[in-house]
C-alpha positions in Angstrom: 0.0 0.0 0.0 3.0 2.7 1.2 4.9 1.7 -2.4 1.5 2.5 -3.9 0.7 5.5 -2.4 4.8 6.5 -3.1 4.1 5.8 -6.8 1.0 7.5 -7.3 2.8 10.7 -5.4 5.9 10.1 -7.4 3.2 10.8 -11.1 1.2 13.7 -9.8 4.6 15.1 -8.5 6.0 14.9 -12.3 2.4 15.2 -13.9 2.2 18.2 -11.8 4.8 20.0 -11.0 7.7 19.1 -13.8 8.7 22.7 -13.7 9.9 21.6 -10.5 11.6 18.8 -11.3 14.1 20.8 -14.0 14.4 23.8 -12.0 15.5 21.8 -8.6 19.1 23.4 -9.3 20.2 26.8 -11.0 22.1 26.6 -14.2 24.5 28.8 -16.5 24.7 29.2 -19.5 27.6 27.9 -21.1 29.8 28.9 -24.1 29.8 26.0 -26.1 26.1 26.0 -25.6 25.8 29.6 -27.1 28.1 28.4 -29.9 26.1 26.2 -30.9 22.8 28.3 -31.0 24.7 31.1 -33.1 26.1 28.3 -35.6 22.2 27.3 -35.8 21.0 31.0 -36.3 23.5 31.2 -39.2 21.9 28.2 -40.8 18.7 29.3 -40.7 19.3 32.7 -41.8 21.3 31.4 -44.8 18.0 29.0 -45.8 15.9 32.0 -45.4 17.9 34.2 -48.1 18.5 31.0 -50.3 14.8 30.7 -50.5 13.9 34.1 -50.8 16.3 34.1 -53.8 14.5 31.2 -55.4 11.0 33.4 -55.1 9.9 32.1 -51.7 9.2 35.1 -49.7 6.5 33.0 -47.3 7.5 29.3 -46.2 4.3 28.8 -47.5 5.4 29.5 -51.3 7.8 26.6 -51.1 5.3 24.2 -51.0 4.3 22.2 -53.8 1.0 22.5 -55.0 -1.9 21.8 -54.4 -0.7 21.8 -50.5 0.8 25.7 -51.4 -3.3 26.7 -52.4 -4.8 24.9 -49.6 -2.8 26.7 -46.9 -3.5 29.9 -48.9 -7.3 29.4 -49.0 -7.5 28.4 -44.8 -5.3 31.3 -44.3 -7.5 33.5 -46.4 -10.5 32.1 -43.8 -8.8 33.2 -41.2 -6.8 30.3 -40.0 -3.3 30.3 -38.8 -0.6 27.9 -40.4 2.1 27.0 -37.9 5.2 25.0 -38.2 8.1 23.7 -36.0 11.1 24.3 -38.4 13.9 21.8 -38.4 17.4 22.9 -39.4 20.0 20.1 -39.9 23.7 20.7 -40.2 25.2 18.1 -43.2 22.0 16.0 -43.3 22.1 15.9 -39.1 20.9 17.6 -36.3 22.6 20.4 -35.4 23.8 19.6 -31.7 23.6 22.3 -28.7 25.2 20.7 -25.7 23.1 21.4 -22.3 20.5 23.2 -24.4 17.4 23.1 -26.4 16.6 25.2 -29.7 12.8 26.0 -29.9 12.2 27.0 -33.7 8.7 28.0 -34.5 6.9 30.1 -37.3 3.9 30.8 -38.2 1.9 32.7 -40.9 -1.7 34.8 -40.4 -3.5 36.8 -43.1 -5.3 40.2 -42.1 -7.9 41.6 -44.4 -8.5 45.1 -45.2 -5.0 46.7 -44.2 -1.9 47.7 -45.5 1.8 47.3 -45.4 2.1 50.4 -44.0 -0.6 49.9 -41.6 1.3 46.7 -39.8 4.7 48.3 -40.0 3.2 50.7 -37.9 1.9 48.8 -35.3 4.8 46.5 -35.1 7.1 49.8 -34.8 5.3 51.2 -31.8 7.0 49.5 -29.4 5.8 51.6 -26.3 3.0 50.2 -27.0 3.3 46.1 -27.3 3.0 46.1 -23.5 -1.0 46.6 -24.5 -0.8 44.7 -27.9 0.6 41.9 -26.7 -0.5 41.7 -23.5 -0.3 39.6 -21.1 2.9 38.1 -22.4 4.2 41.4 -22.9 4.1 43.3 -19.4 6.4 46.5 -20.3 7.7 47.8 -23.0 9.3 50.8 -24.1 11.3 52.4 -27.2 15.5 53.2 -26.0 16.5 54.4 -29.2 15.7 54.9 -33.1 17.7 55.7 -35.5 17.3 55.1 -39.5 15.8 51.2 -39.8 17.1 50.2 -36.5 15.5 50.0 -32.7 16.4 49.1 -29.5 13.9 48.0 -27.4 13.1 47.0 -23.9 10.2 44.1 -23.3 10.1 42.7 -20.3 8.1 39.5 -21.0 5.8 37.1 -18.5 4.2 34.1 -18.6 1.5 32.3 -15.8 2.0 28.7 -17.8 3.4 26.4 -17.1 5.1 28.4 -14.0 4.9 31.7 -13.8 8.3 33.4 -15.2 9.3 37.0 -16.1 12.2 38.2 -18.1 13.5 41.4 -18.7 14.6 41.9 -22.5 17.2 44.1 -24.7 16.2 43.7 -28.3 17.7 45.1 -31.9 15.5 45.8 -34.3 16.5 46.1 -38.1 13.7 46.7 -41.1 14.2 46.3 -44.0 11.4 47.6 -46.7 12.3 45.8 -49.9 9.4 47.0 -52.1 6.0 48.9 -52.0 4.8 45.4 -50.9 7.0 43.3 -49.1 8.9 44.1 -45.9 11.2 41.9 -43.7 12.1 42.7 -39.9 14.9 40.9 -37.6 14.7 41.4 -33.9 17.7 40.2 -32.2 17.9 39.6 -28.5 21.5 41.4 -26.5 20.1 41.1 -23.0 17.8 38.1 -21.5 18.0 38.5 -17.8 15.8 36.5 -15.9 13.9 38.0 -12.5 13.8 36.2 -9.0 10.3 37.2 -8.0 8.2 37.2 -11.6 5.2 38.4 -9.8 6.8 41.5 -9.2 7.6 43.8 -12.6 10.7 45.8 -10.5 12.2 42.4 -8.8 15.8 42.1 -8.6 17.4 40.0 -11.3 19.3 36.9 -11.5 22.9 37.6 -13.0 22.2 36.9 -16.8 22.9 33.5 -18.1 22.0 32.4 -15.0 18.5 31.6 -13.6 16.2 28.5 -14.2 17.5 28.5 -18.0 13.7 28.5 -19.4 14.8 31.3 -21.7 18.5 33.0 -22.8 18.1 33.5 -26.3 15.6 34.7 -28.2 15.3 35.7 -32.3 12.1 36.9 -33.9 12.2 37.1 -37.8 9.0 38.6 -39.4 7.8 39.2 -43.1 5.1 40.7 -44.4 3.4 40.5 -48.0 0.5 42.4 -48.9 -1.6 40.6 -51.5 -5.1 39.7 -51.9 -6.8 42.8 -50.7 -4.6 42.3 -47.2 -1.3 41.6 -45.6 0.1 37.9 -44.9 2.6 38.3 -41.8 4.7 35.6 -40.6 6.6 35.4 -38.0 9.7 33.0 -36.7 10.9 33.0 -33.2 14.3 30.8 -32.7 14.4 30.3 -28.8 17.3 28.5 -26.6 16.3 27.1 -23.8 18.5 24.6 -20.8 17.9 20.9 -21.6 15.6 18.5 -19.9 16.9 15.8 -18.1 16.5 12.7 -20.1 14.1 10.9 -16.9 11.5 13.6 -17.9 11.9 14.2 -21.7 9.1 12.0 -22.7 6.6 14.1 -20.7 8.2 17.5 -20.5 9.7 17.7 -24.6 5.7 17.4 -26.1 4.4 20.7 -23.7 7.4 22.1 -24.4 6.4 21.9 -28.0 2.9 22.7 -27.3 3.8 26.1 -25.7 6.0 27.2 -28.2 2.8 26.8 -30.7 0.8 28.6 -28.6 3.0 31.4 -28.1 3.8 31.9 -32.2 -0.2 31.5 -32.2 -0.8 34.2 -29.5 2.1 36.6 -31.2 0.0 36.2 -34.6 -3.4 36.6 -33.3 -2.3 39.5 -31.4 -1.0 41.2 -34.1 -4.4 40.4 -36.1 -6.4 41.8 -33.2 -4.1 44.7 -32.8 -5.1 45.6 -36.5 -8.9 45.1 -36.7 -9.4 46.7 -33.4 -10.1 50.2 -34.1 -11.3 50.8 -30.3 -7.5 50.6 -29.0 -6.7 52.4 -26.5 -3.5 54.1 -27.0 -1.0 56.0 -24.5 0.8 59.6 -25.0 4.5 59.2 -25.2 5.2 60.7 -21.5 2.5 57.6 -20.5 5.0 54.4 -22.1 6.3 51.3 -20.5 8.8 52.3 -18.1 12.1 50.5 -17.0 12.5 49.5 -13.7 13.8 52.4 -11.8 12.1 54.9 -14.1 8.8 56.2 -13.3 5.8 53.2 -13.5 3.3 53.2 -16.3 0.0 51.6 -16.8 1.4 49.1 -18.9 3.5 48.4 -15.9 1.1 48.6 -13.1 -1.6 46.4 -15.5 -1.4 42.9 -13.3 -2.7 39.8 -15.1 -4.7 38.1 -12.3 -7.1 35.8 -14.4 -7.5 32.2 -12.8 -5.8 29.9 -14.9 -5.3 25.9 -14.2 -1.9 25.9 -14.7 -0.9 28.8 -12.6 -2.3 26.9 -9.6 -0.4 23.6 -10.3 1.5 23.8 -7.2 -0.6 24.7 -5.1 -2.9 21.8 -6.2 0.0 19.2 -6.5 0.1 19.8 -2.6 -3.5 19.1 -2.2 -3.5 16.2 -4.2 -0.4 14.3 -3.0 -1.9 14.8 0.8 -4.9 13.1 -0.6 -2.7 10.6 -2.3 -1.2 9.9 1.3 -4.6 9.1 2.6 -4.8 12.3 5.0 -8.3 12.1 6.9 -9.3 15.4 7.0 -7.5 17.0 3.2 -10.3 19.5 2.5 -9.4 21.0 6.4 -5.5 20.7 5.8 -2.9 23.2 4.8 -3.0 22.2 1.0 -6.8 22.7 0.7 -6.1 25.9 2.7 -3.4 26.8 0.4 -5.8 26.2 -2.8 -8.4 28.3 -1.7 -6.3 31.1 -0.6 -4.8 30.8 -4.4 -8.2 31.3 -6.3 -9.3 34.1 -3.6 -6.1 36.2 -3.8 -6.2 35.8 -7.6 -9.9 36.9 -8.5 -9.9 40.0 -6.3 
């Protein structure tokens, strides 16, 4: 019965909390790891000129038909078309010791707007903390100059765990036509921050943290065509690795977030177009940095009850009730889970 019961704990502890399980002990980034992820950037970035070359502006144009009209008709209905891109190295995998490479991308077509008209949102950073809320919590324009940006984001996520990063991107644009625009946002800074809940927490030393995110690319093109604009969008992300015990759990959520996210960039940006009734700041009103005076993007706290966000608490709960506790609904963990959905829909 005990080597049941120790079992049972043993899956809801992994079931529930693997966040847990890969976070038990801080890691660094290490060089060869970062090697490695540069080496795979350069591959991509060479595919993605060598296509472009060939006529294929969208990934989607590199398909052979009829799969290249299908996609283009679901598109045209207002699906999005999502893939996980695989980049190999002389016909292999290209290897990043202790880390993971998360390559998405994604295409969405928005009817009735213009190049122009997405540029523009895309460029007004100080804004994204409201366009791509809650995943974006701050944001703010440092400096612009020509076709280049830097920009602070400082990024959050409930789901699986609840993480916050503090982010230094540059931005380069580059209009190649009167209809066809390309954009590559490159990560300088990922720093990671101790207490996620709180936008002006201290900061682990970067490269250092849990190792859920140190790199992070975002590639976008637009097209406009068909009485709209097609914008896709490729995020390359490095990540630690997962311990081999839990990669047959943990590696297909892993996957399943990074889909959601490229899906949630996309249909953010889609809603950030079509929504005429967004409300926008004055430029003295902008994400702030921490240590620079608060904004209401930074004050906006995402308190929406959400299963995931409560995994801990309720992997308390359950493995008291898993050790056959007599009164679980009057113990600490029940406690716990109440006080967890009170504090979080006042």
């Amino acid at each position: 019965m005990r080597l049941r019961h120790s079992m049972a704990a043993l899956l809801f502890s992994v079931l529930l909390g693997f966040p847990g399980a890969i976070r038990c002990t801080a890691t660094e980034l290490q060089q060869k790891t970062l090697e490695a992820f540069d080496r795979y950037v350069r591959f991509t970035e060479a595919r993605r000129e060598e296509l472009r070359a060939n006529g294929s502006f969208l990934w989607l144009d590199s398909l052979p038909e009829p799969r290249r009209k299908q996609l283009y008709d679901r598109l045209r209905r207002g699906q999005l078309e999502i893939r996980q891109e695989k980049i190999e190295e002389d016909g292999n995998p290209v290897e990043v010791p202790d880390g993971l490479i998360h390559d998405w991308s994604g295409v969405v077509f928005i009817p009735g707007v213009s190049l122009d008209r997405v540029v523009a949102l895309l460029h007004d950073y100080n804004n994204h903390c409201h366009t791509y809320a809650p995943d974006v919590r701050r944001s703010k324009l440092l400096e612009h100059a020509d076709d280049t940006f830097k920009v602070y984001l400082q990024f959050y996520k409930e789901s699986p765990r609840r993480v916050s990063f503090n982010t230094l991107f540059e931005v380069h644009d580059t209009r190649i036509d009167a209809t066809h625009s390309i954009s590559r946002a490159i990560s300088v800074r990922i720093a990671e921050l101790e207490h996620p809940d709180q936008p002006d927490s201290s900061e682990f030393p970067v490269g250092q943290g849990h190792g859920y995110l140190w790199r992070l690319n975002n590639y976008w093109r637009l097209e406009q065509k068909d009485g709209g604009v097609y914008v896709q969008v490729e995020t390359i992300a490095l990540s630690r690795d997962v311990p081999a015990i839990f990669a047959w759990f943990v590696n297909p959520l892993i996957r399943r977030v990074s889909r959601h996210t490229v899906a949630n960039l996309l249909t953010a940006t889609r809603r950030g177009l079509v929504n005429s009734a967004t409300n926008r700041t004055t430029p003295g009103q902008m994400g702030s940095l921490p240590g620079i005076s608060d904004s209401a993007c930074g004050r906006r706290e995402r308190r929406q009850i959400q299963f995931c966000s409560n995994l801990w608490a309720l992997k308390l709960l359950l493995t008291k009730v898993l050790a056959g506790h007599p009164n679980s609904r009057d113990g600490p963990c029940w406690i716990m889970w109440r006080r967890e959905i009170v504090v979080k829909s006042k």
